[in-house]
C-alpha positions in Angstrom: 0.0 0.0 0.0 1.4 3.4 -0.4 1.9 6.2 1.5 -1.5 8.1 -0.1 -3.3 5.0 0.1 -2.1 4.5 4.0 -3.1 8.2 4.2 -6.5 8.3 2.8 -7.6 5.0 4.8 -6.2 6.9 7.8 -8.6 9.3 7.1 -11.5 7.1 6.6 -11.0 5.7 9.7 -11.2 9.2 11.2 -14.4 10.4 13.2 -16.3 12.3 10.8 -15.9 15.9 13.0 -12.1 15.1 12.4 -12.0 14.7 9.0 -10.6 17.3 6.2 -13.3 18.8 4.6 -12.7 17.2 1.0 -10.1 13.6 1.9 -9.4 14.2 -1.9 -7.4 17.5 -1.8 -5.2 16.1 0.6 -1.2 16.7 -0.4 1.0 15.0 0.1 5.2 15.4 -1.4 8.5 14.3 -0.4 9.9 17.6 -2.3 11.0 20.1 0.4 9.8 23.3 -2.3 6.9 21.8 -3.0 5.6 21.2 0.7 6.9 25.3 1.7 5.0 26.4 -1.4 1.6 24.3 -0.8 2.5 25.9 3.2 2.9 29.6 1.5 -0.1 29.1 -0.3 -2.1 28.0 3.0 -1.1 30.9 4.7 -2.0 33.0 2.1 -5.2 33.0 2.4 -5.3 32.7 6.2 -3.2 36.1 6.6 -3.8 39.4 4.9 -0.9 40.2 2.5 -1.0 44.3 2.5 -3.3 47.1 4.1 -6.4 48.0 1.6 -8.8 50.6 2.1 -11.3 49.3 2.9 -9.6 47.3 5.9 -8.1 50.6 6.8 -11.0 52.2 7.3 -12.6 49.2 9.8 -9.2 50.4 11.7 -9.5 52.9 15.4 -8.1 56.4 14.5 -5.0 55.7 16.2 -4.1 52.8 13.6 -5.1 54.6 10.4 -2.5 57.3 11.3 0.0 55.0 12.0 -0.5 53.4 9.2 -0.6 55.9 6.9 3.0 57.1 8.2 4.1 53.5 7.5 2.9 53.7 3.8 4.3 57.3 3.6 7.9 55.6 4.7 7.6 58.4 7.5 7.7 58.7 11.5 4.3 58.6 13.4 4.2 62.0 14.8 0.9 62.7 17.1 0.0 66.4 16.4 -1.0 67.0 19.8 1.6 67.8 22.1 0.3 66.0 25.1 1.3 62.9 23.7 4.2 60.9 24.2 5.6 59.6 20.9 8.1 56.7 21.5 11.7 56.9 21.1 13.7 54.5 18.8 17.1 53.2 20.9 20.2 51.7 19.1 22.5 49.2 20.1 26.1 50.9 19.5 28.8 48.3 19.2 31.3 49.1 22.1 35.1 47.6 20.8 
């Protein structure tokens, strides 16, 4: 029997509420690319790839400024005084 096989009757044997949603679309590769590109390809459409509008705009005020400074390539800088913005530290290399 081969490994799909061994797979697929695994599955069968599976409680129903345990089961892939489709036993057919079930991958599987001994090519190290192929299983980091079927994993890319998962977590594409688990994770958002960029910032659109319309995601944006479901954002609190804070986050759409931030976020706006981040697509400008610029430094988050609150206009009102009163607030603290955070400082950015380095690491200096002591010889």
């Amino acid at each position: 029997m081969s490994e799909a096989d061994q797979l697929k009757a695994s599955i069968a044997a599976t409680p129903e509420a345990e089961r892939p949603a489709d036993a057919k679309s079930v991958t599987t590769t001994l090519s190290p690319a192929h299983a980091a590109q079927v994993l890319k390809s998962a977590l594409d459409q688990i994770f958002a790839q960029g910032l659109d509008d319309r995601m944006m705009a479901a954002m609190p005020d804070f986050w759409k400024l931030y976020y706006q400074a981040v697509a400008a390539k610029a430094d988050y800088r609150p206009k009102d005084p009163s607030i603290l913005r955070q400082i950015r530290w380095t690491r200096r290399r002591i010889c």
